[in-house]
C-alpha positions in Angstrom: 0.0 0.0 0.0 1.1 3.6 -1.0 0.5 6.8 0.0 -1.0 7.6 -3.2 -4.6 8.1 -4.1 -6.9 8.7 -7.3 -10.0 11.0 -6.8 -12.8 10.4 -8.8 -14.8 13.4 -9.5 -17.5 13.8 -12.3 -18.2 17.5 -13.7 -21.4 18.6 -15.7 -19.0 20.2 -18.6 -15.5 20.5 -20.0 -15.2 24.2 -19.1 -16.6 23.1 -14.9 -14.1 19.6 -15.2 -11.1 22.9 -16.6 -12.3 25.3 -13.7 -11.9 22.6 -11.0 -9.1 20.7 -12.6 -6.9 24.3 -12.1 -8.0 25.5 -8.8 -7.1 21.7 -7.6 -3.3 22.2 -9.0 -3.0 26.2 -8.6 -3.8 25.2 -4.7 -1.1 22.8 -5.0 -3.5 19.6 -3.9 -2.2 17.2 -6.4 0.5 16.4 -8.6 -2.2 15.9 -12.0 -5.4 16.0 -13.1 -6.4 14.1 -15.9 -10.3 15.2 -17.8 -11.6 12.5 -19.2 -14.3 13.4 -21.9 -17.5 11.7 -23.1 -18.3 9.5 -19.8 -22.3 8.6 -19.8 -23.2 8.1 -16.2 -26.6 6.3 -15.7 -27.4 6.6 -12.0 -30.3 7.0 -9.5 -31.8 10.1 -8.6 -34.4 10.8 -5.7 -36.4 7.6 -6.6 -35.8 8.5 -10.4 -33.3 6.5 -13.0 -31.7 9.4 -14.8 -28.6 9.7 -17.3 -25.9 12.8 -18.2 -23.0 13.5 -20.4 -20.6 14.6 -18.2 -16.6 14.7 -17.4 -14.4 12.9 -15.8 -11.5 14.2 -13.3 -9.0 11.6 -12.0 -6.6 13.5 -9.6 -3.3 12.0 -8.1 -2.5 13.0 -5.1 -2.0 11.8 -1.2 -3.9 10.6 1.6 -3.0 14.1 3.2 -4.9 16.7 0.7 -7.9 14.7 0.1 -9.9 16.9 2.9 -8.7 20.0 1.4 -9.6 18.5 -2.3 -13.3 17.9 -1.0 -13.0 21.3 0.5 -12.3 23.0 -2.6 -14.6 20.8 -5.3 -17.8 21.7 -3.1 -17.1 25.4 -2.9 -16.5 25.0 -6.9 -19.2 22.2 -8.1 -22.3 22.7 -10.0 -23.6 19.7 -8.3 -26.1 19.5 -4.9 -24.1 16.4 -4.2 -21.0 15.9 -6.0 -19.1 13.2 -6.8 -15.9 13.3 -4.6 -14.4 9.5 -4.0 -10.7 8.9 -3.1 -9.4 5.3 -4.0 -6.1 3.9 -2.9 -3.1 3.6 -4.9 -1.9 -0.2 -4.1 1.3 0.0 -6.0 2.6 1.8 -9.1 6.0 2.6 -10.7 8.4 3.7 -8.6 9.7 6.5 -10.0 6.3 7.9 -11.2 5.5 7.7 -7.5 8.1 9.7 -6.8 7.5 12.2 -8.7 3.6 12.4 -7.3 4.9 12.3 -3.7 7.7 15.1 -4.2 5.3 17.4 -6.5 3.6 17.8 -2.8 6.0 17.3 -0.1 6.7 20.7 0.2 3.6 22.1 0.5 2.1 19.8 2.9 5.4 20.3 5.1 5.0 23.5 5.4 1.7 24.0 6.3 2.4 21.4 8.9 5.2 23.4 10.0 3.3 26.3 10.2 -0.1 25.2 11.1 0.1 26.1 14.7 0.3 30.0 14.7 1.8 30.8 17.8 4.7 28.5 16.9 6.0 29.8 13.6 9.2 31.0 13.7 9.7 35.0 12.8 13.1 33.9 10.0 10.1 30.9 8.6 8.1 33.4 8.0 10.5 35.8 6.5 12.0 32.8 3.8 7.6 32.3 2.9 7.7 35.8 2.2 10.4 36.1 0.1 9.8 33.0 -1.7 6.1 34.5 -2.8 8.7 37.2 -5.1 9.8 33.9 -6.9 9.5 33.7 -10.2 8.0 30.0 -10.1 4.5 29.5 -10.0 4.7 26.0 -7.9 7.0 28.5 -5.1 4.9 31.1 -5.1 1.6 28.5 -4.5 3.6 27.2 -1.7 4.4 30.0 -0.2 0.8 31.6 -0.1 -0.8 28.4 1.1 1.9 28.2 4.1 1.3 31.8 4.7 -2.4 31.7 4.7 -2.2 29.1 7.3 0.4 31.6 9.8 -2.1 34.3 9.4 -1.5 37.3 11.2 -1.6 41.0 11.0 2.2 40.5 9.5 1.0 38.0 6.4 -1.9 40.6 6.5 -0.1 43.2 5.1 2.2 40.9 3.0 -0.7 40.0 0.9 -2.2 43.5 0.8 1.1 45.0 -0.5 1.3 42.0 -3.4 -2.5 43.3 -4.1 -0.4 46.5 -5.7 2.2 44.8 -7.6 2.8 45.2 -10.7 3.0 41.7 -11.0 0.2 39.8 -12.2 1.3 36.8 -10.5 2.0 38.3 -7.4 -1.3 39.9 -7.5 -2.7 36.8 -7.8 -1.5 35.2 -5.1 -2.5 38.0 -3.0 -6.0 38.1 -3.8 -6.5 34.5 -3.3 -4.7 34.7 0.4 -6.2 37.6 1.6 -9.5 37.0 2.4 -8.0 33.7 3.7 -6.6 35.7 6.7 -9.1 38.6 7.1 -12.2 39.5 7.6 -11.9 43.2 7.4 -14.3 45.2 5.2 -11.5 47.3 4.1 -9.7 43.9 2.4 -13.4 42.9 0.8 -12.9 46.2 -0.5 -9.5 45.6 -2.1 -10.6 41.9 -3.2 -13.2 43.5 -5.1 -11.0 46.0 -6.6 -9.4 43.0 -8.2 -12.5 42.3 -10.1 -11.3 45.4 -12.4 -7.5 44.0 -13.1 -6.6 44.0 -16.5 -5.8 40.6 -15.9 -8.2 37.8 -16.4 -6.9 35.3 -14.0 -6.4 38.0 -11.2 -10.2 38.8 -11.9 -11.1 35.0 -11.7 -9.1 34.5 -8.6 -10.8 37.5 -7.1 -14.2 35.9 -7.8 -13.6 32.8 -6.1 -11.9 34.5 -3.4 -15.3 36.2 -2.9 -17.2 33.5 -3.2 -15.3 31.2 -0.6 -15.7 34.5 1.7 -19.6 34.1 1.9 -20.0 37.9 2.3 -23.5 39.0 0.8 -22.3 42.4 0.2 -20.3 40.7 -2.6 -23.6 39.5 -4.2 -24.4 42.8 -6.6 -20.9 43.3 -7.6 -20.6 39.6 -9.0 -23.7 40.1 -11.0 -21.8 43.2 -12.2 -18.8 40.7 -13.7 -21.5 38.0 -14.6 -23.0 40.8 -17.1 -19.9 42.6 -18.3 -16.7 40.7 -17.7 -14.8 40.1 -21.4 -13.2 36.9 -20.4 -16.0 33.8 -20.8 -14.4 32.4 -17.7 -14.7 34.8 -15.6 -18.4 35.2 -16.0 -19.0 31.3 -15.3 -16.7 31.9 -12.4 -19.3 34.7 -11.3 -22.3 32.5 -12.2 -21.1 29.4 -10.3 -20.1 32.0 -7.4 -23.6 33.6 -7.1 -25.0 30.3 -6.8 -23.4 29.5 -3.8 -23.4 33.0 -2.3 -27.5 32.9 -2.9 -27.4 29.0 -1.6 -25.7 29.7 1.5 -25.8 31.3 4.9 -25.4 35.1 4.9 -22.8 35.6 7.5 -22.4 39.3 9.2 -18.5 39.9 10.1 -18.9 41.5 14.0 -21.1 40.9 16.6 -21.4 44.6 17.3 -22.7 44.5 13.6 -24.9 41.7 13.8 -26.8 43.2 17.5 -27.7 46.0 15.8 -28.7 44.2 12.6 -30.9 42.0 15.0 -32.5 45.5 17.2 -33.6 46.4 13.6 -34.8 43.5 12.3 -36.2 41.9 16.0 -34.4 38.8 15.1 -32.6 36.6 17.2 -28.8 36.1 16.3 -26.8 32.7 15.6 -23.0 33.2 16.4 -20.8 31.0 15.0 -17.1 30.5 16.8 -15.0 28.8 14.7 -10.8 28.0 13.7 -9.1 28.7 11.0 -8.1 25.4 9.6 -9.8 23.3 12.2 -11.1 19.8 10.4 -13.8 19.9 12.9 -15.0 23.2 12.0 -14.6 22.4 8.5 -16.4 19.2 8.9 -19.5 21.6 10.5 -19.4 23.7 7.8 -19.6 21.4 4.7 -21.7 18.8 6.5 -24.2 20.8 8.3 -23.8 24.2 8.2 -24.2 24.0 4.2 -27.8 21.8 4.8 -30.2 23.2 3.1 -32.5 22.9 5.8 -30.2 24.3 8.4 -29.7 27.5 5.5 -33.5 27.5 5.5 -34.0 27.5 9.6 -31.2 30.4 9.7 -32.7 32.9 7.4 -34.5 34.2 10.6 -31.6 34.6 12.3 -28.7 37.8 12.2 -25.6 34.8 11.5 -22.3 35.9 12.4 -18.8 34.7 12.4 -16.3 34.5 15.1 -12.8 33.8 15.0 -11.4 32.3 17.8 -8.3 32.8 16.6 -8.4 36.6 15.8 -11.3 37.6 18.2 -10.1 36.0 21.4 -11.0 39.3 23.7 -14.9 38.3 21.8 -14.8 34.7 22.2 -14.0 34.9 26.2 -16.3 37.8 26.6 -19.3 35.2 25.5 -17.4 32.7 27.8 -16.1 30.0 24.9 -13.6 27.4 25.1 -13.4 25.4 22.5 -14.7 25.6 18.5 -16.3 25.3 16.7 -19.2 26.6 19.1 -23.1 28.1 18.1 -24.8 30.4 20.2 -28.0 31.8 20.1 -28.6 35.1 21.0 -31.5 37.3 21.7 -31.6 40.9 19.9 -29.9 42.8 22.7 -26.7 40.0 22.7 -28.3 38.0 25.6 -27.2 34.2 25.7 -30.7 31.8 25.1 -28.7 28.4 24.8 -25.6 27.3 22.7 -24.3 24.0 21.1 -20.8 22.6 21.5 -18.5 20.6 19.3 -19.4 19.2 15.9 -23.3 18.5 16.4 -25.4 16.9 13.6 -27.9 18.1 11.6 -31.3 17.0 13.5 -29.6 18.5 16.9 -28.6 21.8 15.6 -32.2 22.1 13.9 -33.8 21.6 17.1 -31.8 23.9 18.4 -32.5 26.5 15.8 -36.7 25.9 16.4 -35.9 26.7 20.0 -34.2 29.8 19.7 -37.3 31.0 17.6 -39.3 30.3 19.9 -37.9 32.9 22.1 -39.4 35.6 19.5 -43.2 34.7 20.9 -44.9 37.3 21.7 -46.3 37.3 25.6 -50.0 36.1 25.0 -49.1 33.3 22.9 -46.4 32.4 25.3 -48.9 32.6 27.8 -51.2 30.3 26.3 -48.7 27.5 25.4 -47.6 27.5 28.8 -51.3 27.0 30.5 -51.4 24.2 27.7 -48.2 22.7 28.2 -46.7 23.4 31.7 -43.5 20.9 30.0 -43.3 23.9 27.2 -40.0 25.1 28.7 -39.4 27.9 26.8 -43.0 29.1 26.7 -43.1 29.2 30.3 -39.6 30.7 30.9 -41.5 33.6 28.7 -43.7 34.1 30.8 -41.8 33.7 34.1 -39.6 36.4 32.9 -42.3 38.7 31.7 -44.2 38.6 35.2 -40.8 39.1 37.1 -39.5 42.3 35.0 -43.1 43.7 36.0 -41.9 42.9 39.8 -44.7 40.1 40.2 -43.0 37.3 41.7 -46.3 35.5 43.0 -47.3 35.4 39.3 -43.9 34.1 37.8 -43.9 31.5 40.7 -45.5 28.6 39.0 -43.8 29.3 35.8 -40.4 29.4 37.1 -41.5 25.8 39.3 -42.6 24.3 35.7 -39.6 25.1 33.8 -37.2 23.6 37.0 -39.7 20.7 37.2 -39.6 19.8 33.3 -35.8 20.7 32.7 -33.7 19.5 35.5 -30.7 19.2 32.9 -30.9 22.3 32.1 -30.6 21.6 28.3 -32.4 24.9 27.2 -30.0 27.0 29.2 -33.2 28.6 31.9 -33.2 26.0 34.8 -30.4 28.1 36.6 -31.8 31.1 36.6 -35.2 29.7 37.1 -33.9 28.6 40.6 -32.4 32.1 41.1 -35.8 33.4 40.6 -37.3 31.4 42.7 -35.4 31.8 46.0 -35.5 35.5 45.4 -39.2 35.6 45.1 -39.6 33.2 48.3 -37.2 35.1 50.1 -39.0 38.6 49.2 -42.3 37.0 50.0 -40.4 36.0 54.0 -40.4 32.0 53.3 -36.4 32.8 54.3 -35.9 29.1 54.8 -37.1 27.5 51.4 -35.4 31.0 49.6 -31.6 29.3 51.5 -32.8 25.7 50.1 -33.1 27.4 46.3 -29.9 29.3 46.8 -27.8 26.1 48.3 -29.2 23.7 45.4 -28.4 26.6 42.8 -24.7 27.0 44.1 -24.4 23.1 44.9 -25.1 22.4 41.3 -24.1 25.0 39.4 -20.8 26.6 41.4 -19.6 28.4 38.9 -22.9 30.4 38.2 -22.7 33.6 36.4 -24.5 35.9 39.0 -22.8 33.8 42.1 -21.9 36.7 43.9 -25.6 37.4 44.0 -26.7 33.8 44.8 -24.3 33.8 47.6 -25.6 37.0 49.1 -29.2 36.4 49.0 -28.5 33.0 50.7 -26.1 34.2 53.4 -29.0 36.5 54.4 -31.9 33.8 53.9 -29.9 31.4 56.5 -29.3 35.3 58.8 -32.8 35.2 59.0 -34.2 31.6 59.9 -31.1 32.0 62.7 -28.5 30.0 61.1 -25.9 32.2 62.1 -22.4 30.4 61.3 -23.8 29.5 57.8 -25.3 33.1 56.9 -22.0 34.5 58.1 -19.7 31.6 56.3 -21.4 32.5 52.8 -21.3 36.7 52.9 -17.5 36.2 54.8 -16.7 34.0 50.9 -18.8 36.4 49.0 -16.5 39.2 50.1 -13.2 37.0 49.6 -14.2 36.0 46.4 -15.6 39.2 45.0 -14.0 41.8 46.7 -14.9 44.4 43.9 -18.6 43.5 43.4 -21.1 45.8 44.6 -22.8 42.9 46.4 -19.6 42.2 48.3 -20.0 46.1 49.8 -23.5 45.0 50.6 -21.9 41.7 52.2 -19.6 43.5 54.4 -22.2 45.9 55.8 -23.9 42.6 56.8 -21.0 41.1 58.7 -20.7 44.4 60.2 -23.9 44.6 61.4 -23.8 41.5 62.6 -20.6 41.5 64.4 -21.9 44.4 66.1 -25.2 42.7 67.6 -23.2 40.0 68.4 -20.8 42.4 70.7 -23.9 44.4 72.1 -25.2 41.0 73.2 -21.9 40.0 74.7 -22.0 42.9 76.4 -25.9 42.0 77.6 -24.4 39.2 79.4 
């Protein structure tokens, strides 16, 4: 057994077999591509037996690419499901395998080299950045692909001097890396610049480099090259780019951008965390993200993009640790629930019906939840409805429903249903069940996000049902662990207080 493998992928056309055939090789992710003309495939078809002329591409690469082949053919392909089938290469001649293996090697080293971004080396860098001033194309792909990989504000502004060159091929290699690194408005700007270069392949490049960025705003100027472009494949480019651009979901680039998006529209937001280059973000996006379902459930959302990578003051603002990671927000940036980890399709749909759900208006909340006191959402509605009108007695039952039928806490509410509770027991002078809510909130959930809160209401719940030792235990930690809150100030003029009726007593005696 080799490390060698033939993909298999059939093409509507010549001219979409040529288009694929030379972003495959221009990308560096095999050593040939062979077209094969004139194949009739016979095949079924949603419960239908059809037949096509079509092409045939055989590609000869390794085991190592074939991700980043399937990859590219689905951004590129005509097809709803395209052929993409890898086949081992058992044995072969030697010297022709050597040739395939070594037509590669570089590449793939160094974007192994350079795949972690915090460990590329400053001189590495320096050597990829010289080389992309080579003079041979095979280099220069290398080079960019390595680069694009590093990212960076440095490879950054690498790529958007090259866009000024008065090199073609430089310019080319430019455009195509740029939007790999950056998500900037001002570098979608200076992509689509490219769509007026005198020449043709720095235009096509450009076009795909748009496409693969899934920015909508990109959508009028492609119809612009689709009309008017002189080169015939650079308008096919265009077409096939507008079809997935129209196909796909519309991502906003900030989530300052997409809150104020979502004000407007009185949507909820889906915020999508991801890595560069991480096969299990990739695997979300071409698997499940790309459903057209799951494109169909998100048009009602504001989507945006996060990366992890470049956005990490974001990403631990909304308290993420790992990619790729969904959350669904409400219009004013609140967190309703999030997903983890590469989820499937029927578990991120459900997900996406729940969030919607959050959009219900009061009165029909109100009525689901009389109908169905296991409606979590529908009751959380309410609950929260009734408590920012200050009436607790009425949220009660709610809040017990939602804590009753989601002890998990799946949809993200059970917490602070508990919360709610013990405050509105506590405010009501049932101080003993308020310090059971509090304990069972904190004993399961220690880490809660208004903790310093928790802890406070239930050091003075167990104060006033004349557990003294305990009361004074938990606002004694509330001030050690959040000496800076406004609730610890609170705490301390407890303690004081106490500490001061326990000396007056002393002195009693």
């Amino acid at each position: 057994m080799t490390n060698a493998v033939v993909g298999l992928v059939t093409c509507s056309s010549r001219t979409e077999a040529q288009k694929v055939a030379k972003v495959v090789l221009m990308k560096k992710l095999a050593a040939c591509v062979n077209i094969v003309n004139g194949l009739e495939s016979h095949y079924w078809w949603r419960g239908k037996l059809e037949s096509a002329r079509e092409c045939l591409l055989l590609i000869k690469t390794t085991r190592e690419r074939t991700g980043a082949i399937t990859s590219t053919v689905k951004a590129m392909h005509s097809y709803e499901v395209p052929e993409i089938i890898f086949l081992p290469v058992l044995a072969g001649e030697r010297r022709y395998l050597g040739w395939l293996r070594s037509s590669i090697a570089k590449i793939a080293a160094a974007c192994l080299l350079l795949a972690s971004i915090g460990l590329a080396r400053a001189d590495q860098v320096d050597d990829l950045i010289k080389q992309l001033g080579s003079t041979n194309d095979e280099d220069r792909a290398e080079a960019a692909d390595a680069l694009a990989h590093v990212g960076g504000p440095r490879v950054e502004k690498q790529f958007r001097e090259l866009l000024t060159s008065s090199s073609a091929e430089q310019r080319q290699v430019a455009v195509v890396g740029l939007l790999q690194v950056s998500d900037a408005d001002e570098d979608l700007q200076r992509v689509r610049v490219c769509l007026k270069d005198e020449n043709q392949v720095v235009r096509w490049s450009a076009v795909l480099a748009l496409q693969n960025s899934g920015r909508a705003e990109a959508v009028p100027w492609l119809e612009e090259v689709e009309k008017s472009d002189s080169a015939d494949s650079v308008r096919e480019a265009a077409t096939g780019a507008l079809s997935k651009l129209h196909s796909g979901i519309h991502w906003v680039r900030s989530l300052s951008d997409a809150k104020e998006k979502a004000r407007q529209l009185k949507n909820p937001i889906l915020a999508y965390v991801f890595l560069r280059d991480s096969d299990y973000c990739r695997k979300l996006e071409e698997g499940v993200l790309a459903d057209k379902s799951v494109m169909a459930a998100a048009e009602e959302f504001v989507c945006v993009r996060i990366d992890a990578g470049k956005d990490a003051d974001e990403t631990r603002k909304l308290d993420v640790r790992g990619a790729p990671t969904i959350l669904f927000l409400d219009g004013q940036g609140n967190e309703m629930s999030r997903v983890a980890g590469l989820v499937d399709k029927d578990q991120l749909l459900s997900k996406l019906s729940e969030a919607k759900r959050s959009k219900l208006t009061f009165r029909e909340a109100r009525r689901l939840a009389i109908q169905n006191p296991a409606d979590v959402q529908a009751n959380w509605k309410v609950a929260e409805t009734y408590l920012e009108e200050g009436n607790e007695d009425m949220a009660e039952p709610h809040l017990r429903n939602v804590i009753e039928h989601d002890e998990e806490n799946q949809y993200g509410y059970t917490d602070k249903a508990i919360f709610a509770l013990g405050f509105a027991l506590g405010k009501r002078g049932e101080y003993g069940q308020a310090a059971y809510s509090f304990e069972k909130l904190l004993e399961r959930w220690p880490d809660y996000k208004d903790k310093d809160k928790a802890l406070y209401c239930l050091g003075l719940s167990q104060l006033a049902v004349g557990q003294k030792d305990k009361g004074r235990a938990r606002l004694e930690q509330l001030v050690s662990e959040f000496p800076n809150s406004s609730t610890a100030k609170s705490a301390q003029a407890a303690l004081d207080k106490l500490k001061k009726k326990e000396g007056k007593d002393e002195a009693g005696n």
